[in-house]
SERO-4910 file (N, C-alpha, C, O; in steps of 0.05 Angstrom, whole numbers):
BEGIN
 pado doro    nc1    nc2    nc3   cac1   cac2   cac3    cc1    cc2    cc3    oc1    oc2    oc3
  Unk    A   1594   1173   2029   1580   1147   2029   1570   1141   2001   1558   1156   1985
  Unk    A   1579   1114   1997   1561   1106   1973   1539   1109   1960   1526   1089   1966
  Unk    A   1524   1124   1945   1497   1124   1940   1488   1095   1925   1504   1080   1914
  Unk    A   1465   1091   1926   1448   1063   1915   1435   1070   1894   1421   1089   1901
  Unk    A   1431   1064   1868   1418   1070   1843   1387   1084   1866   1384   1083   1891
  Unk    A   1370   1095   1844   1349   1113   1844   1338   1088   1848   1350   1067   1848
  Unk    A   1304   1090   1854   1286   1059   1857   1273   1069   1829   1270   1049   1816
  Unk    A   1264   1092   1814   1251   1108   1796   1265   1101   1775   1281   1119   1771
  Unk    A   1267   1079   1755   1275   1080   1722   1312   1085   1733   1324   1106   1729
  Unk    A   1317   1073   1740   1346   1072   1743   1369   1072   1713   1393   1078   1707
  Unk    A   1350   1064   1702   1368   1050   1666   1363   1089   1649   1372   1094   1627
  Unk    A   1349   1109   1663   1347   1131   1650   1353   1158   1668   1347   1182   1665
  Unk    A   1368   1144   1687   1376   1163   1709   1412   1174   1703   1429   1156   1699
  Unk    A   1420   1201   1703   1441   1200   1695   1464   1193   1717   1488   1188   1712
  Unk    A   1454   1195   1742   1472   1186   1768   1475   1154   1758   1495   1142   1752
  Unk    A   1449   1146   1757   1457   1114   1766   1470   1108   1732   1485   1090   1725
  Unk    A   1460   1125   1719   1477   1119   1683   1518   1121   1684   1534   1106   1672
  Unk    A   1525   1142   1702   1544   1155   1708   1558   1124   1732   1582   1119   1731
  Unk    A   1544   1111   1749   1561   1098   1764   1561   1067   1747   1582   1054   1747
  Unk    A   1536   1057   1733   1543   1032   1718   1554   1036   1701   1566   1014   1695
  Unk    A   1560   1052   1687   1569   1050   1658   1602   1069   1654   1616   1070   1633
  Unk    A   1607   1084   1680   1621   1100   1671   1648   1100   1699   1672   1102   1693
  Unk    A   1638   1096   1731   1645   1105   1753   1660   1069   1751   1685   1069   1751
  Unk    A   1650   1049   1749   1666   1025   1740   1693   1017   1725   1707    998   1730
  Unk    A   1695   1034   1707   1723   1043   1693   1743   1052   1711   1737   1060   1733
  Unk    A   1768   1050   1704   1792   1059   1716   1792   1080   1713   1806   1087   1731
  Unk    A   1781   1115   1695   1787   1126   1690   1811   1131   1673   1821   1153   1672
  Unk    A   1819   1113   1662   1841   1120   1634   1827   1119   1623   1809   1103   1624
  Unk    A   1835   1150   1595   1823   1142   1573   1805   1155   1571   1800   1164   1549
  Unk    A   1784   1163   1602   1758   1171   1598   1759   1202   1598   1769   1215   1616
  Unk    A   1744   1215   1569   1737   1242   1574   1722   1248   1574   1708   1247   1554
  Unk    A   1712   1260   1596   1686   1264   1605   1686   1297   1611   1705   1307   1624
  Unk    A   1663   1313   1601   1655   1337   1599   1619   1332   1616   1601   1318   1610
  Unk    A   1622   1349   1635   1597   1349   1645   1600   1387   1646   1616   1402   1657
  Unk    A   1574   1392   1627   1573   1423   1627   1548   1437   1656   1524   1433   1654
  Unk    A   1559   1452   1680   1540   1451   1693   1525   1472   1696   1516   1481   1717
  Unk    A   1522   1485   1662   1512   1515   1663   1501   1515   1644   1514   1526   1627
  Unk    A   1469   1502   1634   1456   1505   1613   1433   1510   1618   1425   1510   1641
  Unk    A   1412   1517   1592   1382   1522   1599   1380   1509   1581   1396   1501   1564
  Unk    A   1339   1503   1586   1327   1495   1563   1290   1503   1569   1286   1510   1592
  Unk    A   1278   1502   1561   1246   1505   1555   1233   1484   1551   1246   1464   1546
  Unk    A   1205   1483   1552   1192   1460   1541   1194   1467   1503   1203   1487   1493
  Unk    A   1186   1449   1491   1185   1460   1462   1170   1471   1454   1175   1484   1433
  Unk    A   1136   1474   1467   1115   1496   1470   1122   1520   1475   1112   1540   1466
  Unk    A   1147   1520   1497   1150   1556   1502   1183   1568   1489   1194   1590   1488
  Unk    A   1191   1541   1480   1223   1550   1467   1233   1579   1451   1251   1595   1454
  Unk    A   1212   1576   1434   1212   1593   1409   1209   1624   1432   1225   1642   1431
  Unk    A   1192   1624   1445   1178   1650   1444   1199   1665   1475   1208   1689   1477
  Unk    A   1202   1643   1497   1229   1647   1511   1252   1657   1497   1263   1678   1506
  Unk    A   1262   1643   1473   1284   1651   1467   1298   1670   1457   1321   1679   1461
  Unk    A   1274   1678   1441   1263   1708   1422   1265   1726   1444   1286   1740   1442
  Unk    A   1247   1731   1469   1253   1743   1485   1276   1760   1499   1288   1782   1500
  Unk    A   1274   1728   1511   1305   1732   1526   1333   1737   1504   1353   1742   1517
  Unk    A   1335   1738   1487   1351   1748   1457   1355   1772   1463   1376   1783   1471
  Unk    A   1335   1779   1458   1318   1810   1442   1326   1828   1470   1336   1850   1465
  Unk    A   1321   1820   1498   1323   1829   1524   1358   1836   1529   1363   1859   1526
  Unk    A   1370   1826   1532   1394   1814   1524   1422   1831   1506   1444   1840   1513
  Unk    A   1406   1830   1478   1420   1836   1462   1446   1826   1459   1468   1836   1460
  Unk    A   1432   1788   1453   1456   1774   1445   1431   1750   1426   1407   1746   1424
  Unk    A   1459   1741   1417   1439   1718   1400   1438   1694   1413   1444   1697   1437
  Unk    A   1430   1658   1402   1420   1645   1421   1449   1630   1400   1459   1641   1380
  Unk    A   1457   1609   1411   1471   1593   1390   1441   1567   1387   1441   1553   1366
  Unk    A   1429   1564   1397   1416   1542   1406   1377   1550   1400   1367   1573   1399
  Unk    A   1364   1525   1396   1329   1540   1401   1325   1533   1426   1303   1523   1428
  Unk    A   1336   1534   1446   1330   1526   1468   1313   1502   1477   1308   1500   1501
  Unk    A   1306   1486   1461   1297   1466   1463   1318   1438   1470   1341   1433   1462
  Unk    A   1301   1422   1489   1331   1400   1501   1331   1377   1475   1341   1356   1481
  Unk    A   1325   1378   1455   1330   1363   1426   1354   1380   1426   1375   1370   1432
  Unk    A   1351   1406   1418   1381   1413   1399   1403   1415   1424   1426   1408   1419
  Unk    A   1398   1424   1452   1414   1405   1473   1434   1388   1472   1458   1393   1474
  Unk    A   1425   1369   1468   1428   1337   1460   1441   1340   1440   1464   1332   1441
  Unk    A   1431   1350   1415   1446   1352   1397   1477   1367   1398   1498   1357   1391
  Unk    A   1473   1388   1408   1506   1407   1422   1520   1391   1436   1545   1394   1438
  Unk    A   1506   1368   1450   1519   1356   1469   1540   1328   1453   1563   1323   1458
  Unk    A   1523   1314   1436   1530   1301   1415   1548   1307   1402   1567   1291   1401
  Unk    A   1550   1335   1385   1572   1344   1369   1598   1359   1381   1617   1369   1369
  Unk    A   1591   1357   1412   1619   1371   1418   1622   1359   1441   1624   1373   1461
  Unk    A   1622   1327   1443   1628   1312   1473   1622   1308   1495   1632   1290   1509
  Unk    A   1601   1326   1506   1585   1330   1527   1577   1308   1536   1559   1294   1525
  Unk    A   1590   1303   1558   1576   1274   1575   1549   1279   1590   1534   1261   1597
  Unk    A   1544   1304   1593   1526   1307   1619   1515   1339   1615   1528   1354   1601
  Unk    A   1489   1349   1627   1493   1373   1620   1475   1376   1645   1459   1359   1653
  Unk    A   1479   1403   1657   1467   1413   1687   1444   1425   1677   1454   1442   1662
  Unk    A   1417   1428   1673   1397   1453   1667   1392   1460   1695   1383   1448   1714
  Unk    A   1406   1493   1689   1389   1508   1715   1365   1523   1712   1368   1544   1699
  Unk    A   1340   1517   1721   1310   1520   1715   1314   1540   1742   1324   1538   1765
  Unk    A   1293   1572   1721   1292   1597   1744   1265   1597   1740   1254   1599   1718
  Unk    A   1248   1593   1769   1227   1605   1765   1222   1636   1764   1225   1644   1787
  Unk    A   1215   1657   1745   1213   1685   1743   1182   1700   1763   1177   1723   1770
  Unk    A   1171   1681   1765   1138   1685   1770   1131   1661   1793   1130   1636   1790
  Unk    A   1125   1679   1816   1124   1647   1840   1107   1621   1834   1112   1598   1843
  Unk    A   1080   1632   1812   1068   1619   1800   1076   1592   1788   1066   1570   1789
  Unk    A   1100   1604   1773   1111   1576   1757   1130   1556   1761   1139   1542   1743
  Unk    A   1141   1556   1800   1148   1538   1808   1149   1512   1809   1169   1498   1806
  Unk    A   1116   1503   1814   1116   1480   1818   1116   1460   1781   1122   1436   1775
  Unk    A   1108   1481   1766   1113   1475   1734   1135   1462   1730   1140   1439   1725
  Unk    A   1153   1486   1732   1166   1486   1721   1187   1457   1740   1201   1442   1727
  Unk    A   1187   1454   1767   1199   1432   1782   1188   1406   1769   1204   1388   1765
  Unk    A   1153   1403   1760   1147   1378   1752   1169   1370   1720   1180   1349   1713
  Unk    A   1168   1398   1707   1193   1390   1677   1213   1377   1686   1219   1353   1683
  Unk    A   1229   1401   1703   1255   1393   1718   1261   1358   1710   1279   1347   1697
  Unk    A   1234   1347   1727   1245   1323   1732   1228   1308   1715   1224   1285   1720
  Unk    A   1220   1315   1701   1206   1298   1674   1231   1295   1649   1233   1276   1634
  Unk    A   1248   1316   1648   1268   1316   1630   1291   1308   1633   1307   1313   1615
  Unk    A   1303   1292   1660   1317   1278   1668   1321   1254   1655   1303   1238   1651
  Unk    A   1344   1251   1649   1359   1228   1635   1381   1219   1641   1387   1225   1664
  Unk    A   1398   1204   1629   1419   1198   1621   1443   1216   1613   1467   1210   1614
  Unk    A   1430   1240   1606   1435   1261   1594   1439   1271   1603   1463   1278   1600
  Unk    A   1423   1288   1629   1418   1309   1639   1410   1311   1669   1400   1291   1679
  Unk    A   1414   1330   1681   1413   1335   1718   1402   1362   1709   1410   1379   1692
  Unk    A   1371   1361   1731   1358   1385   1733   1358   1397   1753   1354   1381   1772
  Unk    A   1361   1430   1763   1355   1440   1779   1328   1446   1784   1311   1448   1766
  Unk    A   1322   1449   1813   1287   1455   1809   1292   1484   1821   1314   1491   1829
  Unk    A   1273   1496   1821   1271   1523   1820   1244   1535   1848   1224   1522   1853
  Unk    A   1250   1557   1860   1233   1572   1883   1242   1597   1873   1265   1606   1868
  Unk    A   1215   1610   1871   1213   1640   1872   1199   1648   1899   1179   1639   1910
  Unk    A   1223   1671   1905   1225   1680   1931   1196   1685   1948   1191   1680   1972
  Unk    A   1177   1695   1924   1158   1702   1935   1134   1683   1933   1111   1689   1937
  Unk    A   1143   1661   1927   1123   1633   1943   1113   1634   1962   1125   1643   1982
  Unk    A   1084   1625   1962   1076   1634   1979   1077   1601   2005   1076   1602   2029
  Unk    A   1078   1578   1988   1088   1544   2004   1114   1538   1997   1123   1515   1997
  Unk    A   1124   1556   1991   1162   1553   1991   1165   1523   2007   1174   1505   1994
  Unk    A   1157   1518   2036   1169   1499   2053   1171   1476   2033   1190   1464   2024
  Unk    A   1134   1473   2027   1139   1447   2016   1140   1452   1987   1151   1434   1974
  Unk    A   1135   1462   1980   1152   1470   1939   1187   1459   1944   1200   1450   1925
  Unk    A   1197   1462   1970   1229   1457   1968   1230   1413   1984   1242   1392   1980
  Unk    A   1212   1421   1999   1213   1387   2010   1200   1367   1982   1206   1344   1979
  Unk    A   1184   1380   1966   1178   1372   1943   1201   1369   1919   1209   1348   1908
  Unk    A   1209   1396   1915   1236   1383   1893   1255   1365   1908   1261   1345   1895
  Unk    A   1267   1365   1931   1271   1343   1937   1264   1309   1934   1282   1292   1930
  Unk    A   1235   1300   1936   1229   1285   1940   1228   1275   1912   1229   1251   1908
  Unk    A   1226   1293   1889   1226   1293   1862   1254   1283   1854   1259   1280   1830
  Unk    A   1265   1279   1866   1305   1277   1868   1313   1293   1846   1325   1284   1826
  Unk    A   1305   1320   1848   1327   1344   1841   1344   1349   1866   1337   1351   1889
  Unk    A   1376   1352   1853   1392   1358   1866   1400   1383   1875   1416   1382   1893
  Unk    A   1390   1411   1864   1391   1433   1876   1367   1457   1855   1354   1453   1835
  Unk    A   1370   1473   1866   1355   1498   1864   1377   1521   1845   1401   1521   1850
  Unk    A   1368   1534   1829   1369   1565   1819   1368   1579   1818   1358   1585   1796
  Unk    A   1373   1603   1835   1368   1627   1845   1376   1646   1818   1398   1640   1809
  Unk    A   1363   1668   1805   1364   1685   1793   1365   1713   1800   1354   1730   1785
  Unk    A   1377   1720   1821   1366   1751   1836   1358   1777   1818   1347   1796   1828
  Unk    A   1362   1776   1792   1363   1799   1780   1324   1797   1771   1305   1811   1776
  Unk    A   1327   1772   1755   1304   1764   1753   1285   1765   1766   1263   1769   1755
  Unk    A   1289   1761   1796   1273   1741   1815   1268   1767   1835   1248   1766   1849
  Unk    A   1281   1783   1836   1284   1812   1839   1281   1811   1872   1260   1813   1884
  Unk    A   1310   1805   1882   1316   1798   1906   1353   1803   1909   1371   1795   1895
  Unk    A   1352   1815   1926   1382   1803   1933   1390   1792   1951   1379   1787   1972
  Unk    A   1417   1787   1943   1419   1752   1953   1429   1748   1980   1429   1726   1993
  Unk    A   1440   1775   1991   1437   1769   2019   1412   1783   2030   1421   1798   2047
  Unk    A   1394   1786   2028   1375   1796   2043   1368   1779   2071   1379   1757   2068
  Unk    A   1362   1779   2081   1351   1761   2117   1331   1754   2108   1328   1732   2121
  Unk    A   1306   1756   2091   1274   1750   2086   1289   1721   2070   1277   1700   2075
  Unk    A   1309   1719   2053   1311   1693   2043   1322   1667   2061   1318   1644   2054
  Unk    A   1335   1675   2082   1348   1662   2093   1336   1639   2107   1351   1622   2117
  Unk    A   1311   1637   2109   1293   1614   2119   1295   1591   2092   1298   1567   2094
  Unk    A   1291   1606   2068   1293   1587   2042   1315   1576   2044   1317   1552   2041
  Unk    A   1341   1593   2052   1373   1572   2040   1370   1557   2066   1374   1533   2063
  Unk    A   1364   1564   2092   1370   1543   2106   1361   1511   2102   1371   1489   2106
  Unk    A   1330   1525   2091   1319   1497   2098   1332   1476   2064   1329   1452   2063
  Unk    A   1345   1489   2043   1348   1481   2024   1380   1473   2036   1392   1462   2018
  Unk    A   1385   1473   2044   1415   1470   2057   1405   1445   2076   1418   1424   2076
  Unk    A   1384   1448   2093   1388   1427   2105   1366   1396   2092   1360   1375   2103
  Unk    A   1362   1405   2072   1354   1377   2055   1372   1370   2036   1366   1354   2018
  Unk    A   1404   1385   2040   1419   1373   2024   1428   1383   1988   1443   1377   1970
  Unk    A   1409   1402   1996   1408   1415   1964   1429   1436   1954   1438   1452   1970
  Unk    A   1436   1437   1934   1449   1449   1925   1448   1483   1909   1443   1486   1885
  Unk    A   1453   1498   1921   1443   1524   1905   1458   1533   1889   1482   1529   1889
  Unk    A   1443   1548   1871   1474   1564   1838   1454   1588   1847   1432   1591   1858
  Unk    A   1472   1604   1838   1461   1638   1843   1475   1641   1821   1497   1631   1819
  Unk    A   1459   1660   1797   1463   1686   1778   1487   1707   1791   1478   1718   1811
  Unk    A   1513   1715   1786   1522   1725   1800   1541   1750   1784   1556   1743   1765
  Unk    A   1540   1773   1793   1551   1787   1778   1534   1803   1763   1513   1803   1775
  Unk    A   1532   1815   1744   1528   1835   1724   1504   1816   1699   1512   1798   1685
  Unk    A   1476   1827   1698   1463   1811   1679   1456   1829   1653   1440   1848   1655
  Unk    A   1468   1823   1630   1471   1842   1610   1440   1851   1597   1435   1864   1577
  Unk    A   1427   1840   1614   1400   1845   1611   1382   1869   1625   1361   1879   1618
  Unk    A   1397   1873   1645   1391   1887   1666   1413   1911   1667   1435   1911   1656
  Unk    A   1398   1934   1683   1410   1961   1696   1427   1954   1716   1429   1930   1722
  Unk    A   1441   1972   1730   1456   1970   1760   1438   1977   1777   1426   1989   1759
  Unk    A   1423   1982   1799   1443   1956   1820   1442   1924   1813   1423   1909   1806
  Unk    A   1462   1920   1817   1467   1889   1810   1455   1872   1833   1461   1885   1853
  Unk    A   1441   1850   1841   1429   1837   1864   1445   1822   1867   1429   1811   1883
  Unk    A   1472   1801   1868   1482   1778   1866   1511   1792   1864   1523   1791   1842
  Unk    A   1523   1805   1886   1554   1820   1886   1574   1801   1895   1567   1786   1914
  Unk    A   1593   1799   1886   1619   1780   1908   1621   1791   1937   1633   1778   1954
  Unk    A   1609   1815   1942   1601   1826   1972   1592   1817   1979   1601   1807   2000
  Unk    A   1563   1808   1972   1537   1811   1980   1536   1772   1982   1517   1762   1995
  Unk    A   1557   1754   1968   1561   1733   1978   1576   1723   1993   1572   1700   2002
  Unk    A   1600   1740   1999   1615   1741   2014   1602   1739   2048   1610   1725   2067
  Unk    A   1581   1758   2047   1559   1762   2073   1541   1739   2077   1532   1732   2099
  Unk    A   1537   1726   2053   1523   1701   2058   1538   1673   2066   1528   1659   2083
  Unk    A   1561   1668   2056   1580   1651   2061   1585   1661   2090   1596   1642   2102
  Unk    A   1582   1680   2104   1594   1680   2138   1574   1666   2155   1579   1654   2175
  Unk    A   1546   1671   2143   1520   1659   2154   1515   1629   2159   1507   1616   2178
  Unk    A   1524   1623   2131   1515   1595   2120   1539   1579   2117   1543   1575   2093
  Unk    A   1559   1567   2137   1576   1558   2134   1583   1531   2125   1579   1517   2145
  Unk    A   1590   1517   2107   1578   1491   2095   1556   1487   2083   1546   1465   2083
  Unk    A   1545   1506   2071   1529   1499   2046   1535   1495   2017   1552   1506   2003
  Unk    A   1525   1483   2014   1536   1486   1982   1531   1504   1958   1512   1502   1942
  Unk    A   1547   1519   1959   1538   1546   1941   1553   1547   1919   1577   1544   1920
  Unk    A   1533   1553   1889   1555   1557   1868   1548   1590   1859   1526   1602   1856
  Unk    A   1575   1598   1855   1574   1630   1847   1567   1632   1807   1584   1647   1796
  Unk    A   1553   1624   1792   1554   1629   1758   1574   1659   1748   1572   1682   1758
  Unk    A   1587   1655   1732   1596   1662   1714   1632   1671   1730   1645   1691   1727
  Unk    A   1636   1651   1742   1673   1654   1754   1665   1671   1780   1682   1686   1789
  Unk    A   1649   1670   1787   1635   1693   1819   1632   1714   1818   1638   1729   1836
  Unk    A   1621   1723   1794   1608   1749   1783   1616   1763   1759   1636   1777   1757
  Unk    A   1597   1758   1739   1602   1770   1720   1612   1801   1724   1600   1818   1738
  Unk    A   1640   1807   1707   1652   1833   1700   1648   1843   1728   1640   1866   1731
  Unk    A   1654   1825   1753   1656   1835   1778   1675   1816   1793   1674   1804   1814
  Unk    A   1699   1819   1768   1724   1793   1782   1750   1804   1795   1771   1792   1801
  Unk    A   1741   1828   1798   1764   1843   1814   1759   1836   1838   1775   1824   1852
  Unk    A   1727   1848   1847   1715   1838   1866   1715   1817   1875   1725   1815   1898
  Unk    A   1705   1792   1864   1711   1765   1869   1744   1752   1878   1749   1733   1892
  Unk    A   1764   1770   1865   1785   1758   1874   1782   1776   1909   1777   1764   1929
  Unk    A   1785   1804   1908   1783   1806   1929   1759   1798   1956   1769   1791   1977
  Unk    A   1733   1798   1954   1714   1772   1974   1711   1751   1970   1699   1738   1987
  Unk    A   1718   1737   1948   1705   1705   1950   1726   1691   1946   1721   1669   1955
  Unk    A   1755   1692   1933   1768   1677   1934   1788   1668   1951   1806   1681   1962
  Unk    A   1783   1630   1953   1791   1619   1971   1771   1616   2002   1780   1608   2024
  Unk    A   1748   1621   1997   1731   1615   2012   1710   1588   2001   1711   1575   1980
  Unk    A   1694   1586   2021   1680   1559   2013   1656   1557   1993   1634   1548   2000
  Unk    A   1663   1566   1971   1639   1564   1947   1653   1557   1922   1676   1558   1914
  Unk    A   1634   1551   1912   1640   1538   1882   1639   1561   1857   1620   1577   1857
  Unk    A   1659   1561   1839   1646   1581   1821   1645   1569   1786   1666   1563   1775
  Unk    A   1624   1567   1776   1627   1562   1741   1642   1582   1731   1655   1600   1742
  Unk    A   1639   1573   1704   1655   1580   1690   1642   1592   1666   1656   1602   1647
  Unk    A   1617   1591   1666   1599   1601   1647   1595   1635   1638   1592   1653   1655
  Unk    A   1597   1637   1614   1604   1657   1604   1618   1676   1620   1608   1695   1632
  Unk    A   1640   1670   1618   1662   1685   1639   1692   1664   1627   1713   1674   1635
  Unk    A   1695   1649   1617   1719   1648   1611   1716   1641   1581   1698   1628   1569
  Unk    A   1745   1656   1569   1741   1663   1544   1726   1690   1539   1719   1693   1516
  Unk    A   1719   1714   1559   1713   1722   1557   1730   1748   1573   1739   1768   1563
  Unk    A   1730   1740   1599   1751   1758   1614   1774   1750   1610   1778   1727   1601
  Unk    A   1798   1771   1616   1819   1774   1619   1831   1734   1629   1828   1722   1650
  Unk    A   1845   1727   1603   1853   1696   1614   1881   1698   1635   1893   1678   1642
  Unk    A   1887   1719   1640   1913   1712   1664   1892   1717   1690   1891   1703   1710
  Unk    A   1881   1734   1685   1858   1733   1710   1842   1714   1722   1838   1710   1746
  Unk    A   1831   1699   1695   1820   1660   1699   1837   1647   1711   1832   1633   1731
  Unk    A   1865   1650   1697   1875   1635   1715   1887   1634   1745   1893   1614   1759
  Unk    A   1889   1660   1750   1899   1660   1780   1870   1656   1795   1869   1644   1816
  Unk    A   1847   1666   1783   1829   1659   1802   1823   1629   1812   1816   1621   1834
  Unk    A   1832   1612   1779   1830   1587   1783   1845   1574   1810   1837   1559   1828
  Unk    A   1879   1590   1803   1891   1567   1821   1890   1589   1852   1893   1578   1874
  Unk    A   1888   1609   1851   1884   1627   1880   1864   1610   1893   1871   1595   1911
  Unk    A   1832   1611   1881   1819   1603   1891   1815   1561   1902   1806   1550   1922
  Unk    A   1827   1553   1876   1833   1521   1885   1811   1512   1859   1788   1516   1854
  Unk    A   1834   1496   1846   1815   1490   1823   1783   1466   1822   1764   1465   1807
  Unk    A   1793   1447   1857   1773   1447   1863   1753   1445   1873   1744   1426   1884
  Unk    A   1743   1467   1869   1724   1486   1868   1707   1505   1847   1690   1522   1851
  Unk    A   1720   1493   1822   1716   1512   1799   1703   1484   1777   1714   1462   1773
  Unk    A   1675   1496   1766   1665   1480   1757   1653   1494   1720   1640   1514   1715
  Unk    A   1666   1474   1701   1655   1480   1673   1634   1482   1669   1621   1461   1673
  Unk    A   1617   1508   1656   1600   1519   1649   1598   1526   1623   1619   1528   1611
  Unk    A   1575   1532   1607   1574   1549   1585   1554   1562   1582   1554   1576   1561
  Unk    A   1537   1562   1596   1515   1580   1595   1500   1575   1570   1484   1591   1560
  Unk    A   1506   1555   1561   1485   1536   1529   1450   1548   1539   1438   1542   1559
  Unk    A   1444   1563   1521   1449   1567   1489   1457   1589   1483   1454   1596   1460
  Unk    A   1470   1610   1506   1481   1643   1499   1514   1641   1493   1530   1657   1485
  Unk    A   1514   1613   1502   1550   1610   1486   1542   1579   1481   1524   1564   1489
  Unk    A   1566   1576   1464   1566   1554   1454   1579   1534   1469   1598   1543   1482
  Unk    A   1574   1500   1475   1587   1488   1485   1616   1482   1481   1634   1481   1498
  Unk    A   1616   1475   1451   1656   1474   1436   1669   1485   1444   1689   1479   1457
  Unk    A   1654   1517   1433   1674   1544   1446   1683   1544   1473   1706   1546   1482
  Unk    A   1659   1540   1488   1666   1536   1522   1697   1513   1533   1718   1515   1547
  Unk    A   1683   1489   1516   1702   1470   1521   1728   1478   1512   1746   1466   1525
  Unk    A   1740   1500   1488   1762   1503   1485   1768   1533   1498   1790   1540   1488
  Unk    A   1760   1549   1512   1768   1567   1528   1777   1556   1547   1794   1569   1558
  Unk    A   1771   1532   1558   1787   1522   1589   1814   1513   1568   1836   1524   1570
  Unk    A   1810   1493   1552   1834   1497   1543   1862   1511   1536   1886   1504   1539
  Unk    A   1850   1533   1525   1861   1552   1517   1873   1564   1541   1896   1571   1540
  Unk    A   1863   1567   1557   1882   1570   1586   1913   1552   1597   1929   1563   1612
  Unk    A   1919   1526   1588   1931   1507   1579   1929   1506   1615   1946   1518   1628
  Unk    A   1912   1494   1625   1923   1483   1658   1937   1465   1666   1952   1463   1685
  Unk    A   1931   1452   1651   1951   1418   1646   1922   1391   1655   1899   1397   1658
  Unk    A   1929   1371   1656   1909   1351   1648   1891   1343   1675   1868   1335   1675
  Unk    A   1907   1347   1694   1894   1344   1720   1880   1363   1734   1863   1357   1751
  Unk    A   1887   1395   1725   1865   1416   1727   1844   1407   1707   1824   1396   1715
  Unk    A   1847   1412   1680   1828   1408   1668   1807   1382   1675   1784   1388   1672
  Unk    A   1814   1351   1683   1796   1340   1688   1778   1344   1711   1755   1334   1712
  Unk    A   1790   1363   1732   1786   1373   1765   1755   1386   1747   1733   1375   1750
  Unk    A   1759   1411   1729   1744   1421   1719   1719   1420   1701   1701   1436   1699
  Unk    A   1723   1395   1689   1712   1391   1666   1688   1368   1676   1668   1367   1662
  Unk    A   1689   1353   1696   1684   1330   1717   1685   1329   1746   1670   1331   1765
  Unk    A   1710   1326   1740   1711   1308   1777   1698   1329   1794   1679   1321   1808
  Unk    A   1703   1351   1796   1695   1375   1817   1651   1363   1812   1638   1348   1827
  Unk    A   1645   1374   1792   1618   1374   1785   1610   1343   1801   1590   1343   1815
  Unk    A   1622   1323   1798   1615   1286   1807   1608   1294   1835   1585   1292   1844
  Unk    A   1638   1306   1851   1640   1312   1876   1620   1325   1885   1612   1320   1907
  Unk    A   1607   1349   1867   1593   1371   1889   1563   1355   1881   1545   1358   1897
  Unk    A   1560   1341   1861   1529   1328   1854   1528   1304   1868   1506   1294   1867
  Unk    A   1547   1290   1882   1551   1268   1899   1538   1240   1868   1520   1224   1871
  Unk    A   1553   1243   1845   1549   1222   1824   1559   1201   1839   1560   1179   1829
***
């Protein structure tokens, strides 16, 4: 069904920016890059987040994490659109961090709002980012220090499932973290039997440096997987069979901005050479489809 512009500042909304200005066109011509795997901070906590999470890590930032130089990445290397997925780490900083979410919404940009598991008004912290018109949630398990099929969460995905929302889960291996890993292609594999028609996206190709696994439980089942730091990174004959095993779509461009770069990102799908109708599946149309632009 057709959606109807926002009633909220429609002229700074990137849905209703995306159907006047862009969904009107024939599509010749048009290249459109919507990246749906980025972060950002307020500019009060950028600096000291980034440093952190760096230092935690043991990788550098390309970016200050601030949604200025964002914008700016987004500017210098084509970016029509950019996804921020907002994790709350601390149940505390939920409802914060949901009011940013949707304070930093633009033209630009689609925010996820964020629930930590151990909320204690989860119900309405999730009927709330809704009503805020965030389009889905962030799950971090490593972080959030949960895993992702556990039964204690399963009241959260339902009810986030049945307001329509869209979930991304952390998935795979966090180079930040020890083993056990919380977020396995098993352990979603178990959730996908539960939750049939939800909308689930797997980050980093359906588990970081756990794509053996992923080809064998998740591919070709009903979830979405980015592409964020995971291609250009793993084995590219492997990207690609997962691409077309799994159905391209279903496979959505990522970069995980600001721990990889957006350019770089944009030319690793390339570099795969899929041909022009995967790549737009990828790069767009899939992300339009699962965000209902």
């Amino acid at each position: 069904m057709e959606q109807t512009l926002c009633e909220n500042q429609p002229e700074t909304c990137f849905l209703c920016y995306y159907k006047v200005n862009v969904k009107k066109e024939s599509g010749e011509g048009i290249d459109l890059v919507i990246d749906f795997h980025t972060h950002c901070f307020p500019d009060q906590l950028a600096d000291k987040a980034v440093t952190s999470l760096s230092a935690k890590a043991g990788i550098p930032a390309m970016l200050d994490g601030t949604l200025g130089d964002l914008k700016r990445s987004m500017e210098a290397n084509c970016i029509t659109g950019s996804v921020l997925l907002n994790i709350a780490t601390k149940p505390s900083q939920a409802m914060n961090i949901n009011n940013w979410a949707t304070q930093v919404q633009d033209e630009d940009v689609i925010s996820f709002g964020s629930i930590h598991p151990l909320c204690e008004d989860w119900v309405n912290e999730l009927k709330r980012i809704k009503e805020l018109g965030l389009i889905g949630i962030k799950f971090h398990p490593e972080y959030q220090e949960f895993y992702v099929d556990d039964e204690a969460m399963f009241p959260i995905y339902e009810l986030a499932f049945d307001l329509g929302l869209v979930i991304a889960f952390h998935a795979g291996e966090d180079i930040g973290f020890p083993p056990p890993y919380h977020c396995t292609p098993e352990r979603l594999a178990t959730l996908l039997q539960r939750f049939k028609g939800g909308k689930i996206v797997a980050a980093h190709m359906g588990g970081y440096k756990y794509w053996d696994e992923v080809e064998k439980h998740l591919v070709g089942k009903d979830i979405y997987f980015d592409t964020s730091y995971a291609v250009g990174i793993m084995d590219s004959e492997q990207a690609k069979r997962i691409i077309f095993n799994h159905g391209y779509d279903r496979i959505l461009f990522g970069s995980d901005s600001p721990w990889k770069d957006q350019g770089w990102s944009v030319q690793s799908i390339k570099n795969l050479g899929l041909g022009p109708e995967v790549e737009e599946a990828i790069f767009y149309k899939n992300a339009v489809r699962l965000l209902g632009l």
